[in-house]
ChimeraX commands (.cxc) that place a marker at each C-alpha (Angstrom):
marker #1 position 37.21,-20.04,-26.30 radius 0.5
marker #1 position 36.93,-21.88,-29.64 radius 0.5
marker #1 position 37.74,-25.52,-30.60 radius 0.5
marker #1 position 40.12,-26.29,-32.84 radius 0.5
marker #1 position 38.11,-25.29,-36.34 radius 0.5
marker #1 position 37.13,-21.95,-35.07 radius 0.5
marker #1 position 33.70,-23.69,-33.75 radius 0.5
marker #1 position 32.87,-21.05,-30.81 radius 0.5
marker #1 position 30.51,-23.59,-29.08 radius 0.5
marker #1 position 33.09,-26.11,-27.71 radius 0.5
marker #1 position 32.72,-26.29,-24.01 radius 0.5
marker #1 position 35.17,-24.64,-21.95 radius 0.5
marker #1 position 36.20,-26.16,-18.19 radius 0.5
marker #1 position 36.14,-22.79,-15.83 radius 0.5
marker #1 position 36.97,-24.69,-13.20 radius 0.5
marker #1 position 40.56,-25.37,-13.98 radius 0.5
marker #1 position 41.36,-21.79,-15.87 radius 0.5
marker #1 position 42.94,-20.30,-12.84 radius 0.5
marker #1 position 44.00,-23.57,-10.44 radius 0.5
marker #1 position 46.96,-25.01,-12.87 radius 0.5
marker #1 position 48.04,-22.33,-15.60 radius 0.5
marker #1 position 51.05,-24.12,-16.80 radius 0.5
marker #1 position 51.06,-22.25,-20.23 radius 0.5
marker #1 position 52.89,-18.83,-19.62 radius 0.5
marker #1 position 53.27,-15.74,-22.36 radius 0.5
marker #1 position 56.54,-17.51,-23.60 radius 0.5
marker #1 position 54.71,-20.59,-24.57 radius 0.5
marker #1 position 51.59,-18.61,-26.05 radius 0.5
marker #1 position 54.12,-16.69,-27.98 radius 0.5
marker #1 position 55.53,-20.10,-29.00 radius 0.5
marker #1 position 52.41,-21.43,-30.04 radius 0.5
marker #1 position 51.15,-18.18,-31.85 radius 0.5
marker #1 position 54.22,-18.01,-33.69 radius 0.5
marker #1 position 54.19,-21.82,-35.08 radius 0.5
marker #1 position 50.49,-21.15,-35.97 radius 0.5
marker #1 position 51.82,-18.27,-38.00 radius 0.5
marker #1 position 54.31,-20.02,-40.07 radius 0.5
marker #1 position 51.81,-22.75,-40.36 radius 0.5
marker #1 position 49.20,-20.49,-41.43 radius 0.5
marker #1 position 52.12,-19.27,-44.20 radius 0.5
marker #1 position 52.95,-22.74,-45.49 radius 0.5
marker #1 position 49.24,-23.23,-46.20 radius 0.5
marker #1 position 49.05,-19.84,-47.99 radius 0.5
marker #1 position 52.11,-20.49,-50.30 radius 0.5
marker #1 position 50.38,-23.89,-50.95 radius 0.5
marker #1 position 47.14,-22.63,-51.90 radius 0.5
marker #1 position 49.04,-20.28,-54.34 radius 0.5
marker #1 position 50.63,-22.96,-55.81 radius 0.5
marker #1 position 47.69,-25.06,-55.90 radius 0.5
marker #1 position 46.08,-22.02,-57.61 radius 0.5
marker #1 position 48.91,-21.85,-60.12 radius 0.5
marker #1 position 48.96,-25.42,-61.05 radius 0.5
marker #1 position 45.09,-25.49,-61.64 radius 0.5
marker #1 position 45.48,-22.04,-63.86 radius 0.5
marker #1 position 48.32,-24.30,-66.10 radius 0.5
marker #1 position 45.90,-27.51,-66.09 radius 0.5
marker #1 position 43.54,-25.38,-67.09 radius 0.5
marker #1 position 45.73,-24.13,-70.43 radius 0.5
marker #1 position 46.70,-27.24,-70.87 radius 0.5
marker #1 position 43.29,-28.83,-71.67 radius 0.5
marker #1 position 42.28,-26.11,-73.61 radius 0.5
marker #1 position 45.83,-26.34,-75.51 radius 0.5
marker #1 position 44.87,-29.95,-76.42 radius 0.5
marker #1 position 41.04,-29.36,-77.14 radius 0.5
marker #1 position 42.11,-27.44,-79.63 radius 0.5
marker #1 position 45.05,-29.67,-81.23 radius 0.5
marker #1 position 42.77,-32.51,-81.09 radius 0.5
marker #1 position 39.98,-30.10,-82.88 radius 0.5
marker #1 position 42.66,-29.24,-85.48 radius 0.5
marker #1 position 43.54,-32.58,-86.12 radius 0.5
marker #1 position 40.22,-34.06,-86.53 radius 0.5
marker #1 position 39.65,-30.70,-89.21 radius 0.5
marker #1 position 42.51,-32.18,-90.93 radius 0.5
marker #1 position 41.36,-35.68,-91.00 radius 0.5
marker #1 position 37.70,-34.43,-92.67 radius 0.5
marker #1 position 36.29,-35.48,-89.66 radius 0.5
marker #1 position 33.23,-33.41,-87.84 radius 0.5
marker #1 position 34.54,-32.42,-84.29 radius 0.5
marker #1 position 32.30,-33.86,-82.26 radius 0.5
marker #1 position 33.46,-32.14,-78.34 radius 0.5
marker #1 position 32.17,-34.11,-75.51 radius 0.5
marker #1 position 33.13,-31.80,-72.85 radius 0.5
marker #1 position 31.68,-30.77,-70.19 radius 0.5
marker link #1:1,2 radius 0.2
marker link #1:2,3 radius 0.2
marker link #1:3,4 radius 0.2
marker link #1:4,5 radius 0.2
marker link #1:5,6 radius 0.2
marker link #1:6,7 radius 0.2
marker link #1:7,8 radius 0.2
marker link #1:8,9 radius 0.2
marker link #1:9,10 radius 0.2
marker link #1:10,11 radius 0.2
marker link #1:11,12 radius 0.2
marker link #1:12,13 radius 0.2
marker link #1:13,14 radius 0.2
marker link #1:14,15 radius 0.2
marker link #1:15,16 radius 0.2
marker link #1:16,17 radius 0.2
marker link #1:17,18 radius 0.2
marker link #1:18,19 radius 0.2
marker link #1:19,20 radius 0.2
marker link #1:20,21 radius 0.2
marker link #1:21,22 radius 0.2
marker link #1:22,23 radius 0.2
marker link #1:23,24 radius 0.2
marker link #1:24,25 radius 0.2
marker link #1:25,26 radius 0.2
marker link #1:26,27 radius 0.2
marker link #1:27,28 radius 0.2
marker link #1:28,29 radius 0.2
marker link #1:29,30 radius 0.2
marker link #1:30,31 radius 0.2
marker link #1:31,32 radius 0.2
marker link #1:32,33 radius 0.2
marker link #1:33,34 radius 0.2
marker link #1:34,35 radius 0.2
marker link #1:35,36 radius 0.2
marker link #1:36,37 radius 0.2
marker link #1:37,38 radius 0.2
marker link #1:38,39 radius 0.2
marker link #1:39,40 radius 0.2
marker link #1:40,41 radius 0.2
marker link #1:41,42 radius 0.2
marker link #1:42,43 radius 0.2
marker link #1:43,44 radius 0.2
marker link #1:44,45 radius 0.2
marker link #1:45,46 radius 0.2
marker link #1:46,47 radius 0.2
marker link #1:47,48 radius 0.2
marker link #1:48,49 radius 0.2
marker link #1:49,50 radius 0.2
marker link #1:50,51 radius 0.2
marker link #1:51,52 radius 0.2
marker link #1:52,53 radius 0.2
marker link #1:53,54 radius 0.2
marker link #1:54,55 radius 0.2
marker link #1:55,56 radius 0.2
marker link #1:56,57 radius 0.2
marker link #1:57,58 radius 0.2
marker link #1:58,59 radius 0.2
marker link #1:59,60 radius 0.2
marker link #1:60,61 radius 0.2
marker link #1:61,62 radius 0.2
marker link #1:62,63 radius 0.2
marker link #1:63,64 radius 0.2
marker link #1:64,65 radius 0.2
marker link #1:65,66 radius 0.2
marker link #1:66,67 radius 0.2
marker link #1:67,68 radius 0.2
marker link #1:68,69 radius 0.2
marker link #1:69,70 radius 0.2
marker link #1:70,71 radius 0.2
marker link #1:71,72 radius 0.2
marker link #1:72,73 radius 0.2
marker link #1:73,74 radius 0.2
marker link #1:74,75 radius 0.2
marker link #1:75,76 radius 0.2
marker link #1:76,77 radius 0.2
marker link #1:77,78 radius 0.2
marker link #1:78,79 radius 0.2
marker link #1:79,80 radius 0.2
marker link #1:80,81 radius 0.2
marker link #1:81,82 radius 0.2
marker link #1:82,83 radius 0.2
view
């Protein structure tokens, strides 16, 4: 059985696996399908999370090079400090 991140070495009681099994196949199926939409709620976010970086990303760019333009038309050397 694994713990709650996946971690495979969480202890698991043996003793009490087959004494009080109050969790039947409808309440696994439950359980398994709320995990699922779960599981799809954090995929759409990481898309979106994805997306949003990608347009960040543009966006600094976009005004590297305004500011880059400007300071051309000013006379003044660009002097980038970015990273």
């Amino acid at each position: 059985m694994s713990g709650p991140n996946g971690d495979l070495s969480m202890p698991v009681d043996v003793g009490a696996e087959g004494e009080n099994d109050s969790f039947g196949e409808a309440e696994y199926a439950a359980i398994n399908s709320m995990l699922d939409q779960i599981n799809s709620c954090l995929d759409h976010l990481e898309e979106k999370n994805d997306h949003l970086h990608a347009r960040l990303q543009e966006l600094l760019e976009s005004n590297r090079q305004t500011r880059l333009e400007f300071q051309q038309q000013l006379g003044e050397a660009p002097s980038d400090s970015s990273p």
